[in-house]
C-alpha positions as CSV (number, residue, x, y, z in Angstrom):
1,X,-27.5,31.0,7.9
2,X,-25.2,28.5,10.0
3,X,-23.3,26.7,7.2
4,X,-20.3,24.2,7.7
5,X,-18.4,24.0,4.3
6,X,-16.4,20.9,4.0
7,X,-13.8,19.6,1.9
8,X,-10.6,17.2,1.5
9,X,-7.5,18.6,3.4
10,X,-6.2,19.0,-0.1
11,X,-8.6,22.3,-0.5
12,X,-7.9,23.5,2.6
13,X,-7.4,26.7,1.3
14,X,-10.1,27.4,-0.9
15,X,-12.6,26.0,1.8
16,X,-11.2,29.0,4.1
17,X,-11.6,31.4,0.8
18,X,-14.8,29.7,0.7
19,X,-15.6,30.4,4.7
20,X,-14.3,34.0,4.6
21,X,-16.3,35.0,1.8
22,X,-19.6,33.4,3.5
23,X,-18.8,35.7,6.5
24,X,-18.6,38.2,4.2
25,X,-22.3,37.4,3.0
26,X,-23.7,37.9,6.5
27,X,-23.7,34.1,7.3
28,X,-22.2,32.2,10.2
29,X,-19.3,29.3,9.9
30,X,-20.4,26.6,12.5
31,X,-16.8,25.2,13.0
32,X,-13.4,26.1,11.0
33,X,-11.5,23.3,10.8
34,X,-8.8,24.6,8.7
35,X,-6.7,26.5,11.3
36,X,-5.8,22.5,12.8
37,X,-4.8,21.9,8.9
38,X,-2.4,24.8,8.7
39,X,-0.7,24.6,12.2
40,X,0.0,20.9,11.3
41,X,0.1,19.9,14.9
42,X,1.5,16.3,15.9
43,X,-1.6,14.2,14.5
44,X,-2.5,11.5,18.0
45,X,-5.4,9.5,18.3
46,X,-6.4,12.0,20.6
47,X,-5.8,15.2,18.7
48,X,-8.1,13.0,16.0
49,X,-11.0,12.3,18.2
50,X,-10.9,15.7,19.2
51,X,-11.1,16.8,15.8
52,X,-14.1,14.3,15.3
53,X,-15.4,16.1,17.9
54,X,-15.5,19.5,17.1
55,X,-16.7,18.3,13.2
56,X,-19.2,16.7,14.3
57,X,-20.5,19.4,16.5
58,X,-20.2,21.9,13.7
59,X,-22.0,19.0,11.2
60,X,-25.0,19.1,13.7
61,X,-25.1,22.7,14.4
62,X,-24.8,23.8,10.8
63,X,-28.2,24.4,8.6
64,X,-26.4,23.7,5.8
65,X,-23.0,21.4,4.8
């Protein structure tokens, strides 16, 4: 199953657990947000529309949230 797990940036970490452990199962992450959480990059209107991007993408692709 395509799944895209969400959560607040706060749970960052348990939503990768979370994503890793899915895999695991024999399902497939539509979009893993978290590695833009952990690199803490310099946050730009662009680098946040990007990110839009990409969620939404994996929002629209995913079977389940």
């Amino acid at each position: 199953m395509r799944i895209y797990v969400a959560s607040k940036f706060e749970d960052a970490l348990l939503a990768k657990e979370t994503m890793e452990r899915l895999v695991k199962e024999g399902h497939t992450i539509t979009y893993d947000w978290t590695p833009e959480y952990f690199a803490k990059p310099q946050v730009t209107p662009e680098f946040l529309i990007e990110c839009a991007i990409k969620d939404m993408k994996g929002v629209l692709d995913a079977e389940m949230l």
